[in-house]
C-alpha positions in Angstrom: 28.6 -1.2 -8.3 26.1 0.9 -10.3 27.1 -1.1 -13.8 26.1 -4.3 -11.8 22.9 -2.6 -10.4 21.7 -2.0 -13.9 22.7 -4.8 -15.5 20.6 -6.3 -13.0 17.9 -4.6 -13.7 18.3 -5.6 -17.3 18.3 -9.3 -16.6 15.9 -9.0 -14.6 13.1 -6.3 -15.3 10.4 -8.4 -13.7 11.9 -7.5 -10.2 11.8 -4.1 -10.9 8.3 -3.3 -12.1 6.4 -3.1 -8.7 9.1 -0.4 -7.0 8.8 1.5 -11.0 4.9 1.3 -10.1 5.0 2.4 -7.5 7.5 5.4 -7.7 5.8 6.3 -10.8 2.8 6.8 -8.6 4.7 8.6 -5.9 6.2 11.1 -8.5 2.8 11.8 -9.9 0.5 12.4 -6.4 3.0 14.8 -5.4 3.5 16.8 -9.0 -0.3 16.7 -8.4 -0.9 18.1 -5.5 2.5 20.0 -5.7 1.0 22.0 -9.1 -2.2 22.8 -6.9 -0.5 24.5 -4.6 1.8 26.4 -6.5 -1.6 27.2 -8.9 -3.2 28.7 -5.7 0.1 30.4 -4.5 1.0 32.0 -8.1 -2.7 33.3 -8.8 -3.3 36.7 -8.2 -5.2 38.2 -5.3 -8.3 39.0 -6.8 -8.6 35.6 -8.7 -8.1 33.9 -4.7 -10.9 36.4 -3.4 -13.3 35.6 -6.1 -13.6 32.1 -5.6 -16.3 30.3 -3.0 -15.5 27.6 -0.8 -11.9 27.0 1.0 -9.7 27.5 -1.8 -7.2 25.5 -4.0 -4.9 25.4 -1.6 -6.8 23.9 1.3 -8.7 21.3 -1.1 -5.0 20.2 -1.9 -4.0 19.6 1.6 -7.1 17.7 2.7 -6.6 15.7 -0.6 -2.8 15.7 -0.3 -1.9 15.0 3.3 -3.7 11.3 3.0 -2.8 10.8 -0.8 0.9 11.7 -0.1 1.0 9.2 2.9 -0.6 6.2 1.2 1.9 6.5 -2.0 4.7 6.9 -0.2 3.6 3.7 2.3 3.4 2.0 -1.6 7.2 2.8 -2.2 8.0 1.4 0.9 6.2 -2.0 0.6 7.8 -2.1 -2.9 11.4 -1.1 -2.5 11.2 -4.0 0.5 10.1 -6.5 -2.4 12.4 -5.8 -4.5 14.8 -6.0 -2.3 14.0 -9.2 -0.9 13.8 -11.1 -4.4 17.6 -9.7 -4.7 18.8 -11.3 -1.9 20.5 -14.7 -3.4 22.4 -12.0 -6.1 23.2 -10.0 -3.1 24.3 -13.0 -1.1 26.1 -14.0 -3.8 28.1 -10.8 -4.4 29.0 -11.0 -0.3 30.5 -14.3 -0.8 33.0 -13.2 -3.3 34.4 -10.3 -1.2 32.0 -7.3 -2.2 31.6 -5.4 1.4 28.5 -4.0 3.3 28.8 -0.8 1.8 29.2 -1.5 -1.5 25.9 -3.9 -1.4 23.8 -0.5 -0.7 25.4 1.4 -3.1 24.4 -1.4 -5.5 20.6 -1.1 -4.0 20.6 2.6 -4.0 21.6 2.7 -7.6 18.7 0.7 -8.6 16.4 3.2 -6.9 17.8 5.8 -8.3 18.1 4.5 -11.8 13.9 3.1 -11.6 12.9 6.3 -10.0 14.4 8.8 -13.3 13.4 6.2 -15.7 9.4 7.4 -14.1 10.2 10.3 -13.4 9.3 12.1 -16.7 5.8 10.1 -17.0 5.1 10.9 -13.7 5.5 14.6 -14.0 3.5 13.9 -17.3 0.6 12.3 -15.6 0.9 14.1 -12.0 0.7 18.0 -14.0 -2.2 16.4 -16.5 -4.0 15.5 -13.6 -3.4 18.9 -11.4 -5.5 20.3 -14.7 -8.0 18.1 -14.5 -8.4 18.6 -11.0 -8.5 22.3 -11.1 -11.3 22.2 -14.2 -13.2 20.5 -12.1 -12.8 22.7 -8.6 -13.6 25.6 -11.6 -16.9 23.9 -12.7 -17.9 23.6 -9.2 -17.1 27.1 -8.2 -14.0 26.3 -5.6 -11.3 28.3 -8.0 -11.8 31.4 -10.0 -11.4 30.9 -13.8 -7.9 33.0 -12.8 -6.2 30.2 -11.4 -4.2 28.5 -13.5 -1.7 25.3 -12.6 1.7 27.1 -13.8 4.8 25.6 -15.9 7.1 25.9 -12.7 9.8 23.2 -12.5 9.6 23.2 -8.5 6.3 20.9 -8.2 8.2 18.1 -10.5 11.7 18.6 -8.8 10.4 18.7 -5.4 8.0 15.3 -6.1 11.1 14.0 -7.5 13.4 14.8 -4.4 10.7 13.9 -2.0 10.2 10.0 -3.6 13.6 9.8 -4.1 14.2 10.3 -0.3 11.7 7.7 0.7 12.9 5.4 -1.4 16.3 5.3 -0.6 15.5 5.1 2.9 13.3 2.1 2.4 16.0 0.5 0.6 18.6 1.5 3.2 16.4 -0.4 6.1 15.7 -3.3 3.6 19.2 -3.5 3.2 20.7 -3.3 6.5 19.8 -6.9 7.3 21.4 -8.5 4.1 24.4 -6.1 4.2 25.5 -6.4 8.1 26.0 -10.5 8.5 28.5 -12.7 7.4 28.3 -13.9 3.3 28.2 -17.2 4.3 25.2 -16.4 6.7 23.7 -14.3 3.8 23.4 -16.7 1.2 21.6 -18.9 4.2 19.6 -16.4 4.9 18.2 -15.5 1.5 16.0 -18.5 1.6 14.7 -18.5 5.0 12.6 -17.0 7.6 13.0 -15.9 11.2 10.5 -16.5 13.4 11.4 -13.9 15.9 10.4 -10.5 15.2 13.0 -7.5 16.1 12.1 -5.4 19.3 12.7 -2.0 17.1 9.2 -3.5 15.0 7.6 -4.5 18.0 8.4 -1.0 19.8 7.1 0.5 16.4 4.2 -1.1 16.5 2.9 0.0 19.6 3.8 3.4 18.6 1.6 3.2 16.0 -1.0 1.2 17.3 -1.4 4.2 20.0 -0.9 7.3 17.5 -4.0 6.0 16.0 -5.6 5.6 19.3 -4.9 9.4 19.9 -6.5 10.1 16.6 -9.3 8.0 17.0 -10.1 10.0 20.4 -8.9 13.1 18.4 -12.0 12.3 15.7 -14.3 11.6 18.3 -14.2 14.6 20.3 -14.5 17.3 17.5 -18.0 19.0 17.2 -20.5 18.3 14.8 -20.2 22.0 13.4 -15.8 20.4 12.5 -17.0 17.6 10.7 -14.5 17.9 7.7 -11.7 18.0 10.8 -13.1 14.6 12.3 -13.2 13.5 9.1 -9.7 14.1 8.4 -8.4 13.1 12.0 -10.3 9.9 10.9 -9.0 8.6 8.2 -5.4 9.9 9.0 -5.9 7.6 12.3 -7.0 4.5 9.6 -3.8 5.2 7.7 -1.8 4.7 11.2 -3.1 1.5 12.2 -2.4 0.3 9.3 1.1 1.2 9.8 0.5 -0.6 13.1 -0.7 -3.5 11.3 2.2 -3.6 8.5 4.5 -3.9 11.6 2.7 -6.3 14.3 1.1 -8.0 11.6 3.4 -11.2 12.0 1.5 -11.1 15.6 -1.9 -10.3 14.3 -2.0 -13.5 11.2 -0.6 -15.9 13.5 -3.5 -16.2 15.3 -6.4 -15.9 13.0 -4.2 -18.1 11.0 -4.7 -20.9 13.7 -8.3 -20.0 14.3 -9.4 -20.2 10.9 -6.8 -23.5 10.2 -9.6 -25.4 11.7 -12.2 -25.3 9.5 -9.9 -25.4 6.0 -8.4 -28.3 7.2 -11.9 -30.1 7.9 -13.0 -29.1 4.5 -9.1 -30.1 2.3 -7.5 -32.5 4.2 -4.6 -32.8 1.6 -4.3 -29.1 0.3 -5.7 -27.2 3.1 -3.4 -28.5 5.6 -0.3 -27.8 3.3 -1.7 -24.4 2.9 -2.4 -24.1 6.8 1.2 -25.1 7.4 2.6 -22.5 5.1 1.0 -19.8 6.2 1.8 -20.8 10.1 5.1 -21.5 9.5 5.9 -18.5 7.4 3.7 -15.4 9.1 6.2 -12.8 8.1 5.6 -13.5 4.6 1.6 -13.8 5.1 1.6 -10.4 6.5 3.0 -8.8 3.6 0.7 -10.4 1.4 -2.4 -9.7 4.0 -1.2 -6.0 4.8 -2.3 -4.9 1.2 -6.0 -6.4 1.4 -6.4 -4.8 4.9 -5.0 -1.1 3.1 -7.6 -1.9 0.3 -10.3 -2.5 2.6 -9.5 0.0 5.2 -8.9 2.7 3.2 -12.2 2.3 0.8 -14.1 1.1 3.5 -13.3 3.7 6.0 -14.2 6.5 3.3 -17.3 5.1 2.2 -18.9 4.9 5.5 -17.8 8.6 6.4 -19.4 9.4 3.4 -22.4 7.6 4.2 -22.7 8.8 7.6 -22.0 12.4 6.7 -25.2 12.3 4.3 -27.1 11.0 7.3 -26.1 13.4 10.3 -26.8 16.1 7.4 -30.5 14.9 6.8 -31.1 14.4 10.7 -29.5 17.9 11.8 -31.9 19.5 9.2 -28.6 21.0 7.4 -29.9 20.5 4.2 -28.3 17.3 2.4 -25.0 16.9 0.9 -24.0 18.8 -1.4 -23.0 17.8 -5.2 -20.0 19.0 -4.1 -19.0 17.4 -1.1 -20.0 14.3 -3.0 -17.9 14.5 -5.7 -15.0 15.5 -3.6 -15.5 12.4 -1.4 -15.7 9.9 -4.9 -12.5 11.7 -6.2 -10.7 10.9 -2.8 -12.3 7.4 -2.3 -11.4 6.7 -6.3 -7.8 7.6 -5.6 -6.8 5.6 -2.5 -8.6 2.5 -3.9 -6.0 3.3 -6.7 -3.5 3.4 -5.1 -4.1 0.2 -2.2 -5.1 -1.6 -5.3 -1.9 -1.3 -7.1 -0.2 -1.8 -3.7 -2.3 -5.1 -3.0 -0.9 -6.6 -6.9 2.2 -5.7 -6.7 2.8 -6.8 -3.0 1.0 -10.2 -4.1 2.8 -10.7 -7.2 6.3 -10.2 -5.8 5.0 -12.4 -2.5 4.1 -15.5 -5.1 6.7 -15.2 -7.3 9.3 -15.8 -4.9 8.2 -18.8 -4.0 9.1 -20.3 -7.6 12.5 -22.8 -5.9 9.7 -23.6 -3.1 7.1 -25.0 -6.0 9.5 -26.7 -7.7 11.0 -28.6 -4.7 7.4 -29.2 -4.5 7.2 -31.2 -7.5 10.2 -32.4 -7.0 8.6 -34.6 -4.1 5.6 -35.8 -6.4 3.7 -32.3 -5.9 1.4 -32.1 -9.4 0.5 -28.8 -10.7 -3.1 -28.9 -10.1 -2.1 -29.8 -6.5 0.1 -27.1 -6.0 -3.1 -24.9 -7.6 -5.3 -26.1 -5.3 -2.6 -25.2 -2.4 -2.4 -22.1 -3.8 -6.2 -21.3 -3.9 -6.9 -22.8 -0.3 -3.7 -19.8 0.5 -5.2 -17.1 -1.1 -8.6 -17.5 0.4 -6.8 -17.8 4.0 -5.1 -14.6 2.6 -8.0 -12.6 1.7 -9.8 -13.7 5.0 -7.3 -12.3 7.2 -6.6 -9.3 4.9 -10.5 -8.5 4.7 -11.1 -9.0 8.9 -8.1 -6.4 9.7 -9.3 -3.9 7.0 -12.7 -4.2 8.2 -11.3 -3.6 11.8 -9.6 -0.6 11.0 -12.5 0.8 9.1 -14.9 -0.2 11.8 -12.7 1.4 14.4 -12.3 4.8 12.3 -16.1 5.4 11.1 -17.1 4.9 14.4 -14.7 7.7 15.8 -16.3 9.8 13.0 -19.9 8.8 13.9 -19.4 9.7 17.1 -18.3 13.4 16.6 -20.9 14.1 13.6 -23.9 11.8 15.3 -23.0 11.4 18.6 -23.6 7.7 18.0 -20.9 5.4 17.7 -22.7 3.5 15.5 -22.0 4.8 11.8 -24.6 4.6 9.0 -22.8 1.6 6.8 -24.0 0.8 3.3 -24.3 -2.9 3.3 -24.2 -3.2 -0.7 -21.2 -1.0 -0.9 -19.2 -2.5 1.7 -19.8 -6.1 0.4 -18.7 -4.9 -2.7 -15.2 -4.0 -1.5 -15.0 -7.2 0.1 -15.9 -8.9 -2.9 -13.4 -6.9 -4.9 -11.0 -7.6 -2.6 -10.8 -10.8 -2.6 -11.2 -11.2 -5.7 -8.1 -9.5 -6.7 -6.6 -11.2 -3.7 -7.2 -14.6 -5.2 -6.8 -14.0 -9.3 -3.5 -12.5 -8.5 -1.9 -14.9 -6.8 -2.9 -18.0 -8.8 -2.1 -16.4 -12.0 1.3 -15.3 -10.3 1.6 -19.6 -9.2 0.6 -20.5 -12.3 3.2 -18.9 -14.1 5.6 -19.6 -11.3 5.6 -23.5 -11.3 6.2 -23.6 -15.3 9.1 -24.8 -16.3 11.8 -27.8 -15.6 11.5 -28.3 -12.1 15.0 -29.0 -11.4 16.2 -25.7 -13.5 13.6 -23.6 -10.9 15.6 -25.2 -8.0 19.0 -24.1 -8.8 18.3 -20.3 -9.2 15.5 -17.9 -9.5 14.2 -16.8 -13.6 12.2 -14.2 -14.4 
């Protein structure tokens, strides 16, 4: 099976470039980090005592233990997607006698094959940045001019063997379903939805949904002397219920879906209820578009009104203002899981549109016009980037107020308005350009060629 897998790949490279993305990205937060720590751990004794501050190694974890999380959510998101635009080929393969097992095989080849193709820029970009990063802990007197980020293979192998495992057991789970049925039911399947979501999510859900309660109480109760801790415990609970959301998210869109179906309809009759009946009748798919916003706007969100609030309960507590350091630490951290969500968000959104490309052209088929199904498509992304934007803004809410509470007492946090409307600007922005540039180039082409088979 691995010659199929990569002549797969070859026909169809378009599939692939989200899950490269995002292992690329993967490879290079953990060589990052990974080079940090191995700096701090190699440096001699004197170089560690001579520095101010927590250290290298410390900085690393703060940075790393959130950083690491969100790439490796990104793999996840992205091996599913490409997975899922396989799933005619794979349904395909079932029909003419290839077994279950030899279907993953097939899967976990590609991952395999995408993930050493990135693996040397990664390691490229990942030990470039660990530099970087260090110069700059140097300038600002958290490393001693000692510490230097080594030319040990570990960092690279271990940020390899680490993305590798989590993307092979992302593929494995997307996989199961497609591999397990019957080829008939397979190739059936490949085109449709179930409206039923598995008790395993469901059960998963929950989990998650109270592991970030925990957190959130965990945040909340730390003193105001531990407010890097509650800052941590904070944004680490944001990251969960966004887990939570990614799995009861099916749940979660179906009814804001049908709240805000009321007004869109009022204001486009013809494309708005089209767009409204997509979305209701296919909330699994919704959800993996809308999961990426809410990441986008949770993460950036949640960060920026920590930050804001920690500049405040240092003014009121008389502790003297935030430091230039503490500053530029929070920027560097806000810059890189904006990154990352960012990237998650297009690639999510691209591969979410483009499958839709046999849907559009059954759509013309019908008498559909472009500039109808552009107008569908527009009314769908805003719906999108609605329900996206109201989730992220949940989360965040729900985290900066745990972290008000333990630095201010408050529960209010101190929320700055310009900021925060520019992330939801941004983020819908991207929500909306992506997707009708993805349509755009989805519904060109001979209509009935689009129906028979999928093109890249």
């Amino acid at each position: 099976m691995i010659p199929v897998a990569l002549g797969q790949m070859r026909r169809r490279p378009a599939a692939f470039a989200g899950l490269a993305c995002a292992l690329f990205l993967a490879i290079a937060t953990v060589t990052l980090f990974g080079s940090l720590f191995t700096a701090d751990v190699t440096a001699p004794a004197s170089a560690r005592r001579a520095a101010t501050g927590p250290g290298v190694a410390v900085i690393a974890g703060a940075f790393g233990e959130i950083a690491v999380l969100v790439a490796f959510f990104v793999v996840v998101n992205a091996a599913g997607f490409a997975l899922r635009r396989q799933h005619r080929e794979l349904a395909l393969l079932r029909t003419i006698a290839a077994t279950p097992r030899q279907a993953r095989r097939l899967v976990r080849g590609q991952v395999v094959a995408t993930a050493l193709s990135v693996a040397l820029p990664g390691w490229v970009v990942g030990w470039a940045a660990a530099r970087r990063f260090l110069a700059e802990l140097r300038r600002l007197g958290l490393a001693a001019p000692g510490v230097r980020v080594p030319g040990s293979p570990v960092p690279l192998l271990v940020a390899l063997a680490a993305t590798l495992a989590v993307g092979l057991a992302a593929s494995a789970v997307a996989a199961r379903r497609i591999s397990r049925i019957a080829p008939a039911a397979a190739l059936t399947a490949s085109s449709t939805e179930h409206g039923r979501t598995g008790v395993p999510r469901l059960l998963a859900g929950v989990g998650a949904l109270a592991g970030g309660g925990l957190l959130l109480r965990l945040a909340a109760t730390r003193p105001a002397e531990e407010m890097d801790k509650a800052g941590q415990a904070a944004l680490l609970a944001a990251v969960v219920l966004l887990v939570a959301v990614a799995f009861l998210g099916p749940f979660a869109v179906r009814v804001l879906v049908a709240v805000l179906g009321v007004p869109v309809r009022a204001l486009a009759p013809g494309s708005g209820w089209l767009a409204h009946a997509n979305l209701r009748g296919y909330a699994r798919r919704l959800s993996s578009a809308v999961v990426p916003v809410a990441l986008l706007v949770g993460l950036s969100g949640t960060m920026l009104i920590m930050t804001d609030t920690a500049g405040h309960a240092a003014r009121a507590t008389a502790t003297g203002v935030t430091s230039a350091t503490d500053v530029w630490l929070r920027q560097a951290e806000v810059t890189l899981l904006t990154c990352f969500a960012a990237v998650t968000t297009v690639n999510t959104l691209v591969a979410v549109t483009a499958e839709r490309r046999r849907e559009f052209a059954l759509l013309r088929l019908v008498g559909a016009h472009r500039w109808q199904l552009t107008r569908m498509l527009a009314v769908e992304a805003a719906l999108t980037a609605v329900v996206g934007v109201l989730l992220g803004a949940a989360v965040a809410g729900a985290a900066s107020a745990a972290f008000s509470t333990a630095s201010t007492g408050s529960p209010a946090p101190s929320v700055p308005v310009a900021a925060s409307w520019c992330i939801v600007a941004g983020a819908a922005a991207l929500t909306v350009l992506t997707v009708l540039a993805t349509g755009l180039l989805a519904v060109r082409g001979p209509a009935a060629e689009l129906v028979g088979g999928d093109r890249d």
